[in-house]
N, C-alpha and C positions, 0 to 999 in steps of 0.2 A: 504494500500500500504506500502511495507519494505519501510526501509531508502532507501537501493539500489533501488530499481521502480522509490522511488519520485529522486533518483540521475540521474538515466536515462533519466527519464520524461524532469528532468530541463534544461538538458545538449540539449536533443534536441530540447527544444522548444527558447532555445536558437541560437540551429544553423538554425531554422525556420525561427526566427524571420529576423535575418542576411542575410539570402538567401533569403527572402521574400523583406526584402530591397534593396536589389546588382540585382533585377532583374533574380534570377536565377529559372528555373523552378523545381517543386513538383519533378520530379525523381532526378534532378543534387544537390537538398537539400537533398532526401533518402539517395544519394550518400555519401554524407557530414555526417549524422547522423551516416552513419556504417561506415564511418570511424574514427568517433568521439566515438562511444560508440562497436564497436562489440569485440575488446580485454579487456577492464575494463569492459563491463557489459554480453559479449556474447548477442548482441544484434544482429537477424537474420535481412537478406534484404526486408523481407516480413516484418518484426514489424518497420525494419526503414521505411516504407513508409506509414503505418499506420502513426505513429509518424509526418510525414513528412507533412500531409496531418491535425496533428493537430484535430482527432477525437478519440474517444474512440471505444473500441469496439462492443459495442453495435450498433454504430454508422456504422460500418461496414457490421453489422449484417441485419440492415434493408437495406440495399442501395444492396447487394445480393438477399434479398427477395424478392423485388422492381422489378431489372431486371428479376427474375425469375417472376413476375407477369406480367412482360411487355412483356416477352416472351409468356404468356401462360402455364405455366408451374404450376405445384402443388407448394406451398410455402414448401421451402426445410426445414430438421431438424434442420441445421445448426444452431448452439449458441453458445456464449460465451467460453464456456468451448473446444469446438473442433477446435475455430480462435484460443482460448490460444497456443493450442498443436502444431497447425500449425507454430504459430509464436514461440514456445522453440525450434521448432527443431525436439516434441516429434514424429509428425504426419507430413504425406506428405498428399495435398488434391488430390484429384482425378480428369481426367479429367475434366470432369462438374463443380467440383466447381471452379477448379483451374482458366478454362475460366473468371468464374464469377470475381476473387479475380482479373485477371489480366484487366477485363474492369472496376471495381471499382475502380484501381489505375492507369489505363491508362499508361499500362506497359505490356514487353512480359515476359512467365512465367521465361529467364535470369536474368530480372530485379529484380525479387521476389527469385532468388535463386535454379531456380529450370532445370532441363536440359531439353532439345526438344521446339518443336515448340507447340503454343495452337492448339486447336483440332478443333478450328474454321477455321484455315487455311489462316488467316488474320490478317496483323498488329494490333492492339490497339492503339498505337500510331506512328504517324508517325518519329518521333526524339526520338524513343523509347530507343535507346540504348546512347543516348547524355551523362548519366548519368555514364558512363562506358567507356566514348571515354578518349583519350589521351589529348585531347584538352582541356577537358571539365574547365570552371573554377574551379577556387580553393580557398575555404574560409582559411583566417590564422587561424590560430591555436588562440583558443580563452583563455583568461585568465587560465580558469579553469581545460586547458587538462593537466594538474598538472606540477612540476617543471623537467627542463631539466636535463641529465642526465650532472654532472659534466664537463666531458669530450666531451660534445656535445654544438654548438655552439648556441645561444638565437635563431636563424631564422634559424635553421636547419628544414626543412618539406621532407615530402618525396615528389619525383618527381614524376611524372605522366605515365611514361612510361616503368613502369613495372622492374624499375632499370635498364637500360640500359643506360640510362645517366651518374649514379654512377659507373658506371663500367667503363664507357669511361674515367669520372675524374680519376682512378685512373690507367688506360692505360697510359694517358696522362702524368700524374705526375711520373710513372715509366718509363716512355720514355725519360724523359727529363733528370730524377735522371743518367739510363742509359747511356745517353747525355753528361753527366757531364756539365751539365748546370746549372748557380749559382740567387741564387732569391735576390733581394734586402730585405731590412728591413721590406719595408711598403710591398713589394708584397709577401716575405715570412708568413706576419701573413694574406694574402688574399687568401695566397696558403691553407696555415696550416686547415683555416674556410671551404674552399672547398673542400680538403680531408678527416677532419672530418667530416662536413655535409654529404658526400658520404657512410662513414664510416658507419655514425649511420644511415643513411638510408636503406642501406643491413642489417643491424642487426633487424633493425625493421623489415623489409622484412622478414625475416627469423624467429621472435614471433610470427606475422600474419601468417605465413603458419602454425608452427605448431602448433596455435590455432585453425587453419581452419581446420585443416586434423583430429585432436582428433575427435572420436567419444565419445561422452559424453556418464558415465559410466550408465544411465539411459535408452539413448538407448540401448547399448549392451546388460539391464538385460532385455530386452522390446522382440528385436530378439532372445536371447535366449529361452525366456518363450514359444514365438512365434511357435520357430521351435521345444520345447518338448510337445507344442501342439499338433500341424499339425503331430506327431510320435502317439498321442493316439488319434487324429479324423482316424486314417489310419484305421481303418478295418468297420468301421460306416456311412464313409462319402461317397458319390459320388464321384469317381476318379475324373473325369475330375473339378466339382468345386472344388476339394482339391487342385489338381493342381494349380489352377488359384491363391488357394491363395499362394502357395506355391512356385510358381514361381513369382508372388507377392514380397512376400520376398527375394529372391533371387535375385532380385534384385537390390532391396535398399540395402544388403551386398553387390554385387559387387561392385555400387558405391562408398561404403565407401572406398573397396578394392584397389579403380581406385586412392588414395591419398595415401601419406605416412603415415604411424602410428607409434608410439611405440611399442616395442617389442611386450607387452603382449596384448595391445589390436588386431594387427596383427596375432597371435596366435589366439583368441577368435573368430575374424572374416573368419578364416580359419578351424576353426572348424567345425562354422555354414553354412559353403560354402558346408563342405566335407557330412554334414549331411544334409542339404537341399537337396544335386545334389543326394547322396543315395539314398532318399523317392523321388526324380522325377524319377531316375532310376526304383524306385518298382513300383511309378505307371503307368511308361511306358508297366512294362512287363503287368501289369495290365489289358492295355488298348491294348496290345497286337503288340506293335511297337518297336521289338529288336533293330532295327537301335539304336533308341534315346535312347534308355534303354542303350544299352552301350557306347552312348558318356556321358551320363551322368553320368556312373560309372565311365570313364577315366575322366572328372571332378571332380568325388569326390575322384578318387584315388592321382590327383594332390594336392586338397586342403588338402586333410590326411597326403602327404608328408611333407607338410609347415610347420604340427603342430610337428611332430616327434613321435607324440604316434601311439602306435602299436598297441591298441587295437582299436582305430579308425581304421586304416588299412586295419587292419584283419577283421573290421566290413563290412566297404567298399568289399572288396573280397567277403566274405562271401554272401553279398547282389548279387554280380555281376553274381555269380555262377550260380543263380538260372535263368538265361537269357539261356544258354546254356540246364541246366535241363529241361525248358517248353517248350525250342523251338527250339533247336539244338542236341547235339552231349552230352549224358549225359558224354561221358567219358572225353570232354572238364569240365562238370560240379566238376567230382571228381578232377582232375589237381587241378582247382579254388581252390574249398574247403581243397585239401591237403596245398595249398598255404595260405591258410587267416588261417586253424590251424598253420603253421607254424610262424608265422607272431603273433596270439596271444601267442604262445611260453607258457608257466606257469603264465600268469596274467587272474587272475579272469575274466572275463567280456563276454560278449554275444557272440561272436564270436568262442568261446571256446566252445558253447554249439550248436551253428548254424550251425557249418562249417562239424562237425561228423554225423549230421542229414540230410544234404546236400551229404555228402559220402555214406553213408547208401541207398537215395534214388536212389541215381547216381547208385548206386552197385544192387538195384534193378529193374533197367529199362533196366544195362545190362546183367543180369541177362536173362531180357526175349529177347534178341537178340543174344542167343546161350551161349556156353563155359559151365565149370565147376559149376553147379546150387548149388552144395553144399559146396563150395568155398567159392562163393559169398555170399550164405545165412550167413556162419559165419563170415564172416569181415563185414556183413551188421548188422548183430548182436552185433559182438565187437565195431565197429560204434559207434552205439547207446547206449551198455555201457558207452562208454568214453564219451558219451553228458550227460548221467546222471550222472555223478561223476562230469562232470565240471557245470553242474545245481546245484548242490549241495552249491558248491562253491562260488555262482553270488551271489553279495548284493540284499537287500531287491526289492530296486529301480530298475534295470534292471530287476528281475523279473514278474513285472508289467508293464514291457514298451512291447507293442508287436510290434515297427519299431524299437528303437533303443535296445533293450534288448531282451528279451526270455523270454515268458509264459511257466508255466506248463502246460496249456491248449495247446497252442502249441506243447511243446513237444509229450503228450498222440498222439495227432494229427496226426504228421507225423512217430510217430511211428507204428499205429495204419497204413498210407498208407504205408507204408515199406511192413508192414504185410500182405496187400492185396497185393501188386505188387508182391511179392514171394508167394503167394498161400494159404497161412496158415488165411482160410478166418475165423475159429471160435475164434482165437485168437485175430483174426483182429478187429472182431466186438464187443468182449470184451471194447479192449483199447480204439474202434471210441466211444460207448456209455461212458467210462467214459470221454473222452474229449470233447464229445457235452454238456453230464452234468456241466459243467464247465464255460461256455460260456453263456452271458447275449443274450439278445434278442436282442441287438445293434449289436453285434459282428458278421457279416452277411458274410464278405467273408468266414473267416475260417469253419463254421457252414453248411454254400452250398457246399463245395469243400468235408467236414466229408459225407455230406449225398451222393455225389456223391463214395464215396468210398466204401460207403456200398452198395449201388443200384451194385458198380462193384460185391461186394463179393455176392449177387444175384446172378448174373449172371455167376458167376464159378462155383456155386452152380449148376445152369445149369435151374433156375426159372426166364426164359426170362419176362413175366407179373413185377413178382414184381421187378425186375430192372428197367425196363421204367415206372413202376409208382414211385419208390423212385427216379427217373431221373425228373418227370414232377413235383413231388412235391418238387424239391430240388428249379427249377428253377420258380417257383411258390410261392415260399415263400419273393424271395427277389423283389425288385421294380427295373423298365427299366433302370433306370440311373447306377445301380452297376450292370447291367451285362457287364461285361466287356467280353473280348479275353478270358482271366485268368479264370474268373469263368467260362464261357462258354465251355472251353476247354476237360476237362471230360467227357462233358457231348456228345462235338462229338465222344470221343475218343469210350466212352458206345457204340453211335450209330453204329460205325463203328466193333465194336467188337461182337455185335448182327448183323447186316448184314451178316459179315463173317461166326459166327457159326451156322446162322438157318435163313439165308435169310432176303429178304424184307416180308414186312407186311403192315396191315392198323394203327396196333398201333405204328410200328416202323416209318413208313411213319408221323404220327398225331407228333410223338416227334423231327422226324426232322427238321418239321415245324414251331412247337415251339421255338427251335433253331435256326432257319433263320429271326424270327418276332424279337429274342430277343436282340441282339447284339449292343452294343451302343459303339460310336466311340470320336475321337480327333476331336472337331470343328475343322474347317480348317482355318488353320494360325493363332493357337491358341499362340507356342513357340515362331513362330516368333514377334507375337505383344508384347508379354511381355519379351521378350529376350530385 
């Protein structure tokens, strides 16, 4: 144990000891401990009740197991090392456990620090919140809460009621100054003790908060790592549980958001906001739910505002664009996309390489909705030049991010759909083989959507057969959980485009089937439970 631990340690088995004597109960002494220790030692409500209660953690450890065996329940992993996290702050517990941690201390999860009701749906303790009332006793200030500040009177404490009292003293005292009302000797140095008592009370008030509102810079590096995660599980993972964690995290950053911060930390948490609500947006479109797809791009176009960078922005747009290209009005999509190139303006970064590949496509889908074919072809071209020169350009790292950055594989990729949606199917399938080549065997959406582009250039070709088997085997490679809207998409679009040219059949019949088995959706009341 540091020096600082065992100083922790002493201080509150000190104010145990005192509260154990005065008759107060196990919460209204947690109470006492974190006000005694959470500015000098960042001691959390959940570690002052441990402390409170005068066990170690181990101690904690079995009295959880315990109930979960009294429950019936498998004896949980829960150890040492994951109470630590909980109690720095590092880690939030989870439902289930949280239940546990709040009938082990016979507290609601407020008591412990934490927001909402337990999932049990029933108090813990009855005078649960005694420890948090206004009334609640109050231990003095004990030898050791070190020396007062010069200009602060020996029995200065803070009052109980949130500083409203301190405020009233010093209504009072300017009411009367106002008044031109005159104090005696002995009652001027009674005034002088109660205005500064007042004084130093709001000052301290105002340590306390922005002690409380810092997010500690260990979390910050925690949710970042977190959210550049959750950008390279994006093309491997199952939509819907990527979601869960990722809205997860989003919202342990809103709450931090819900408090005042420092500039920079503010900045850092609005980053994380803009690029969390981005990748819920992508896995919306994913899962095939435009609605939320673009409330969640207008969240992350808010959070981008906060930060001032423009290539955030621009990322945002860029990302948003492609809601309108899969499922709307492409020539909303190029608008988008002309807007987030403008927005990344001459600085390096993904967006700069997204947003021309996004124009290109848009330029080829209206392309096959009438006008100038040969127009289109060449600004869908020039496009996709300007993506490669601004590919060029992107650092290492963005290169390899395929949520928040831009692959090479990518590019080959849509440049390669560009080429089928304008007709130039041998070129086409040039470019799809070199960017399937490219791509690991994890890398599952881009890789289904490549083969559904060639099963299309099949079928311009005018070899109906081998378009519906590169269609069955596109959708046959990947497992029920990643078929989403998104991926699935092609693959009606194939069926519909073979209907049109040469009728129903038993084989086009057997892939449509296919296609109505495969589809996997949003649990219901998935946003909302973790909103």
């Amino acid at each position: 144990m540091s020096g600082r631990q065992h100083r922790e340690t002493e201080i509150a088995r000190q104010v145990r000891a005192r509260g154990l004597a005065a008759g107060y109960t196990l919460a209204q002494i947690a109470a006492q401990i974190y006000e005694a220790c959470a500015q000098r030692f960042g001691t959390t409500r959940i570690k002052a009740h441990r402390l409170s209660h005068g066990v170690a953690l181990a101690d904690v450890i079995e009295q959880v197991r315990a109930l979960f065996e009294r429950d019936g329940k498998p004896v949980p992993g829960i150890g040492e090392t994951l109470l630590s996290a909980y109690e720095s702050g590092m880690k939030r517990p989870g439902p289930e456990y949280l239940h546990y941690l709040c009938s082990v201390y016979r507290v609601e999860p407020l008591a412990l620090g934490y927001d909402g009701p337990c999932i049990c749906g029933h108090g813990h303790e009855v005078l649960v919140d005694a420890a948090f009332e206004d009334a609640r006793p109050h231990i003095s200030p004990a030898p050791w809460a070190g020396p007062a500040s010069p200009a602060s009177p020996d029995n200065c404490t803070p009052s109980l009621d949130g500083g409203e009292e301190d405020e009233n003293v010093l209504r009072r005292t300017l009411l009367r100054l106002l008044a031109g009302g005159t104090v005696s000797a002995a009652g001027l140095n009674e005034l002088n003790e109660e205005v500064l008592g007042a004084v130093e009370n709001l000052r301290r008030r105002m340590d306390e908060t922005m002690v409380r509102a810092t997010v500690s810079p260990a979390m910050l590096d925690q949710w970042e790592q977190a959210t550049a995660g959750f950008g390279r599980q994006y093309m491997n993972t199952p939509p819907v549980r990527l979601l869960c964690d990722v809205m997860l995290e989003f919202a342990a950053v809103r709450k931090a958001l819900n408090h005042r911060q420092p500039v920079d930390v503010q900045e850092r948490l609005c980053r994380m906001s803009a690029q969390l609500a981005g990748l819920s947006g992508m896995l919306m479109i994913d899962l095939g739910d435009q609605r939320l797809a673009r409330s969640f791009f207008r969240t992350g176009r808010m959070a981008a505002d906060e930060t001032g960078d423009r290539a955030l922005r621009a990322w945002v747009t860029a990302r948003e664009s492609l809601v309108p290209l899969y499922y709307g009005d492409p020539r909303e999509a190029l608008t988008l996309a002309k807007k987030s190139r403008d927005l990344a303006g001459t600085t390096p970064c993904a967006a700069r390489t997204m947003a021309p590949v996004v124009e290109a496509r848009a330029l080829a889908k209206i392309a096959g909705l009438g006008g100038s074919r040969h127009d289109v072809v060449e600004q869908a071209k020039r496009a996709l030049h300007r993506a490669r020169t601004a590919f060029a350009q992107m650092n290492d790292s963005d290169r390899e991010d395929p949520a928040f950055g831009y692959t090479e594989r990518q590019l080959y990729f849509y440049q390669g759909d560009v080429l089928v949606r304008l007709g130039q199917t041998v070129e086409a399938d040039v470019v799809l083989e070199k960017a399937l080549s490219q791509y690991s065997d994890d890398d599952l959406l881009d890789q289904t959507l490549i083969r559904f582009d060639r099963a299309l250039c099949r079928l311009i070709e005018g070899d109906v057969e081998a378009a519906l088997k590169l269609g069955r085997a596109a959708i046959e490679m990947v497992d029920k959980d990643h078929r989403t809207d998104l991926l699935l998409k092609p693959g009606y679009d194939l069926e519909k485009a073979v209907r049109a040219k040469h009728g129903d059949s038993p084989e086009l019949k057997e892939f449509r089937e296919m296609l109505a088995e495969s589809r996997v959706g949003i649990p219901k009341g998935l946003i909302k439970d973790v909103g």
